[in-house]
N, C-alpha and C positions, 0 to 999 in steps of 0.2 A: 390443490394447486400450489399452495408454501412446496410441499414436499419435491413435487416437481420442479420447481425454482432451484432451492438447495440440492436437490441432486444434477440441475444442469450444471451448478455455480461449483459444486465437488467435483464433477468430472471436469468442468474447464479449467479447474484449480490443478489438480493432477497432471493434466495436459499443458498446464502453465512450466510447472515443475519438470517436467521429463520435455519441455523444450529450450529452456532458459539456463534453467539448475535452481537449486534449493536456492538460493539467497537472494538472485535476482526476483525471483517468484514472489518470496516473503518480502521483499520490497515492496514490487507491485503490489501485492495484497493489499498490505499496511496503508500505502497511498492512497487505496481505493477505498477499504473499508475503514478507516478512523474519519475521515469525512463525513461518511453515509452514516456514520451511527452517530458523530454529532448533531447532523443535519436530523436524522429522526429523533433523537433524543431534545431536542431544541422544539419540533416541531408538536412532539407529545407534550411535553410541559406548556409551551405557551399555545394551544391548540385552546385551548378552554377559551381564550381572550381571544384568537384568532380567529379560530372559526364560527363564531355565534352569528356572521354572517358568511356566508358560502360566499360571496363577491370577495371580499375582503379576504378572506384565505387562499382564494386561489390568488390575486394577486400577489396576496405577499410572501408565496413560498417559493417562486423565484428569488426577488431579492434577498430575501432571509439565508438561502440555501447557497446564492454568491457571496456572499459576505461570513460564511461559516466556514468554508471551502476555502476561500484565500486567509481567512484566520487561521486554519486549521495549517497550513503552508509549512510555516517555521516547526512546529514540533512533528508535523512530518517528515520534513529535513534531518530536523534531530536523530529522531531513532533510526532514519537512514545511516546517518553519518553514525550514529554510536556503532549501528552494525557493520559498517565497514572498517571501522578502528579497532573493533571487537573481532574479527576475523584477520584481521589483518599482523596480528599479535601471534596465529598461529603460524604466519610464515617465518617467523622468525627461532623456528625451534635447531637445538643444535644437530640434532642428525640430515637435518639438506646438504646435498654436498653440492657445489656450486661449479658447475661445469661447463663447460666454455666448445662449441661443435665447430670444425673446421671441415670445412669440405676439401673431397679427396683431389680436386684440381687445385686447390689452393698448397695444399702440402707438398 
């Protein structure tokens, strides 16, 4: 069943990519997955104290999971914004030639 999982999540990742483009994809990605692996990684570690009652765990991985998720916000932002400053450095190389289109009724 994992396997099927990750192979739907690679094929809609693919399909992300060839409808977005590379960078917007990897955005999304990144926003989607650095959450989810806090929120499990958070959920594994205190899982020992959380869940020794089943009431008590299920309540609290809602709130636990909002409160990781809006933490998690600004350094998502971050590596957003570093990737677009980091891309955004390769338009500035000297072979662009900057060209200016006038239409033939305007000439």
């Amino acid at each position: 069943m994992t396997y099927l999982a990750l192979y739907f999540v690679g094929i809609a990742s693919i399909w992300w990519i060839f409808r977005v483009g590379w960078l917007e994809a990897l955005k999304t990605i990144i926003s989607v997955l650095l959450p989810l692996g806090l929120i499990i990684l958070f959920n594994a570690k205190a899982g020992r104290l959380l869940f020794r009652n089943p009431i008590v765990g299920i309540i609290s991985i809602l709130p636990t999971s909002a409160f990781i998720f809006k933490g998690s916000q600004p350094f998502v932002v971050g590596i957003n914004s570093w990737l677009d400053k980091h891309t955004n450095d390769v338009v500035d190389m000297r072979d662009v030639v900057d060209a200016e289109v006038i239409s033939k009724e305007d000439a």
